[in-house]
C-alpha positions as CSV (number, residue, x, y, z in Angstrom):
1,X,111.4,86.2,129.4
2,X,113.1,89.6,129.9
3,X,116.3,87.7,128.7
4,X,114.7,86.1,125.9
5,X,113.5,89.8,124.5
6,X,116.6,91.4,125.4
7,X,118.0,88.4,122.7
8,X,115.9,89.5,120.2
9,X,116.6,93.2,120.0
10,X,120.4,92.9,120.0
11,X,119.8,89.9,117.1
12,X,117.6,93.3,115.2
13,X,120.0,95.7,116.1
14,X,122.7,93.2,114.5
15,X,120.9,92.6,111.3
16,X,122.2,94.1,108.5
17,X,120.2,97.3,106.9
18,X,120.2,95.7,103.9
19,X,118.1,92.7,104.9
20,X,116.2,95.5,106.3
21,X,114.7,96.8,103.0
22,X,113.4,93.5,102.2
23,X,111.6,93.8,105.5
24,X,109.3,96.3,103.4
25,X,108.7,94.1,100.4
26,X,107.7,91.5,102.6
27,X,105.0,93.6,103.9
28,X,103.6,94.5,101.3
29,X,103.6,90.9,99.7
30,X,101.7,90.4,103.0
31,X,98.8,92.6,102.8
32,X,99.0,91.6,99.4
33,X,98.1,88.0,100.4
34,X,96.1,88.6,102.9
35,X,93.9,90.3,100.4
36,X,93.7,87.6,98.0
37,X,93.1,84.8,101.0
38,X,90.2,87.1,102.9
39,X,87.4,85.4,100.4
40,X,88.1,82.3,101.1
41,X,89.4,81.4,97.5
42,X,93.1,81.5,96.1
43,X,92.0,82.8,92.5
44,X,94.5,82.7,89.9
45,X,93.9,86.4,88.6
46,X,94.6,87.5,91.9
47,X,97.6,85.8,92.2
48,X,98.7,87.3,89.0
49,X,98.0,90.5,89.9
50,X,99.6,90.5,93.4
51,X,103.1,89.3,91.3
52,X,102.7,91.9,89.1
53,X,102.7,94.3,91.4
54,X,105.1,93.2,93.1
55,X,107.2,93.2,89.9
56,X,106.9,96.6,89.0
57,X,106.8,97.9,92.5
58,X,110.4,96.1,93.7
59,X,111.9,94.9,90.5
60,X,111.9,91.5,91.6
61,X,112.7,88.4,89.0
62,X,109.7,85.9,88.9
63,X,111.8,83.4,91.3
64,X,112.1,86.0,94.0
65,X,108.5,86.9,93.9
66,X,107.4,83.2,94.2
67,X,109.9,83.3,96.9
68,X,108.5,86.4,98.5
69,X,104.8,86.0,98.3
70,X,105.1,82.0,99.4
71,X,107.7,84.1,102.8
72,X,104.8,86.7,103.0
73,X,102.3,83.6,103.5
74,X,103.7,82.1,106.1
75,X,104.2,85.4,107.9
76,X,100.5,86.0,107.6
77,X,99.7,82.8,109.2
78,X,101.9,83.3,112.2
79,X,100.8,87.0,112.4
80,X,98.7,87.8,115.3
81,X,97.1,91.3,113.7
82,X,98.5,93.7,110.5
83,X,99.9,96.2,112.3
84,X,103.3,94.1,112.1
85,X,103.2,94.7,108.8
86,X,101.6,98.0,108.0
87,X,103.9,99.7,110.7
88,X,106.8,98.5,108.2
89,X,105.0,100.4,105.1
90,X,104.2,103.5,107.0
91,X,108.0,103.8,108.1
92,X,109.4,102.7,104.2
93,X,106.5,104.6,102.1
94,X,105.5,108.3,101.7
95,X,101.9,108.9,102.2
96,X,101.5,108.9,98.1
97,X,103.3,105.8,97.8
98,X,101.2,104.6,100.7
99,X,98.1,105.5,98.5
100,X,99.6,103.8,95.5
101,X,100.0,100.6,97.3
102,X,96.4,100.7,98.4
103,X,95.4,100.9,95.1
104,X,97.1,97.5,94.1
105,X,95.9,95.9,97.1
106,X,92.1,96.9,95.4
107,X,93.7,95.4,92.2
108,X,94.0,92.1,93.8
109,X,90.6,92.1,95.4
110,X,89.5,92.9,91.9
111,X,90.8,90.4,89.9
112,X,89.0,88.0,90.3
113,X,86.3,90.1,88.8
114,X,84.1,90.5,92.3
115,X,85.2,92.2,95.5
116,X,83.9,90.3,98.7
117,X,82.6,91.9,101.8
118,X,85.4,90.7,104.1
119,X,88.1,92.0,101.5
120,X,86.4,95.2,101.1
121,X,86.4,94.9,105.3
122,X,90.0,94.0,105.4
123,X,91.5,96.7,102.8
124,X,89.3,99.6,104.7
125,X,91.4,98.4,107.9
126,X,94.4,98.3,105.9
127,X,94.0,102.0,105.1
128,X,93.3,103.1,108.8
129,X,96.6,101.4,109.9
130,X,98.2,103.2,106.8
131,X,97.5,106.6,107.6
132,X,95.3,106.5,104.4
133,X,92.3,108.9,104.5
134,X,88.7,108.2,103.3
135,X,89.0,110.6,100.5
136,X,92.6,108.8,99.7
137,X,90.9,105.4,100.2
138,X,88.2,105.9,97.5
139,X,90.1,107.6,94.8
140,X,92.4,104.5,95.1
141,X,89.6,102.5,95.0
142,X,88.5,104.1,91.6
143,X,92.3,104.2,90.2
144,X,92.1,100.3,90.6
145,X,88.7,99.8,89.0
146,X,89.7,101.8,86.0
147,X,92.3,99.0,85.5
148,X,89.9,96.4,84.9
């Protein structure tokens, strides 16, 4: 086993940075889906909203966000808790940017037109693993509402 790790953190050392920044898209695209799955329906206006924001946010064409989010969703599945992934946006994100991102993760669970319990649940944890204070985490709340 101690070989089998030892594997893995040369193959990371070894990656290219490059790949490395897409790392931090992923992440996001993660959150971002496991915000729109946490209700237990795959709404279309939240789907449209995570790929907007992951448009403006990244710059990505429409194929590469199909691409992403449909990467991110399989790394969600396999995932064992967020930190994975909010560990990656604390490292890649100012605190500010941090808070911007929380604010579209709100968009997606406002989409649809109705925020559930479990993704209101899910986005408070999100912020706790951000770094994200309460005071952030409501004014982000109400930045999102104002788009809708």
């Amino acid at each position: 086993m101690i070989k089998k790790l030892q594997q893995m953190w040369k193959a990371a050392a070894a990656s290219p940075k490059e790949g490395r920044g897409h790392d931090v898209s992923l992440a996001v695209a993660a959150l971002m889906v496991e915000v729109m799955r946490m209700d237990g329906h795959l709404d279309e206006a939240e789907h449209s909203t995570m790929m907007v924001a992951l448009e403006k946010r990244f710059g990505l064409s429409y194929s590469e966000i199909h691409a992403l989010i449909e990467q991110a969703a399989d790394q969600v599945d396999k995932a064992l808790d967020l930190h994975q992934f909010t560990s990656i946006v604390v490292k890649g994100f100012s605190t500010p940017e941090r808070v911007e991102i929380l604010t579209e993760l709100w968009a997606v669970a406002m989409a649809d037109g109705t925020v559930d319990p479990y993704e209101e649940q899910i986005i408070r944890r999100m912020a706790d693993l951000l770094g994200i204070h309460h005071t952030q985490f409501i004014e982000a709340k109400l930045a999102a509402q104002l788009q809708f």
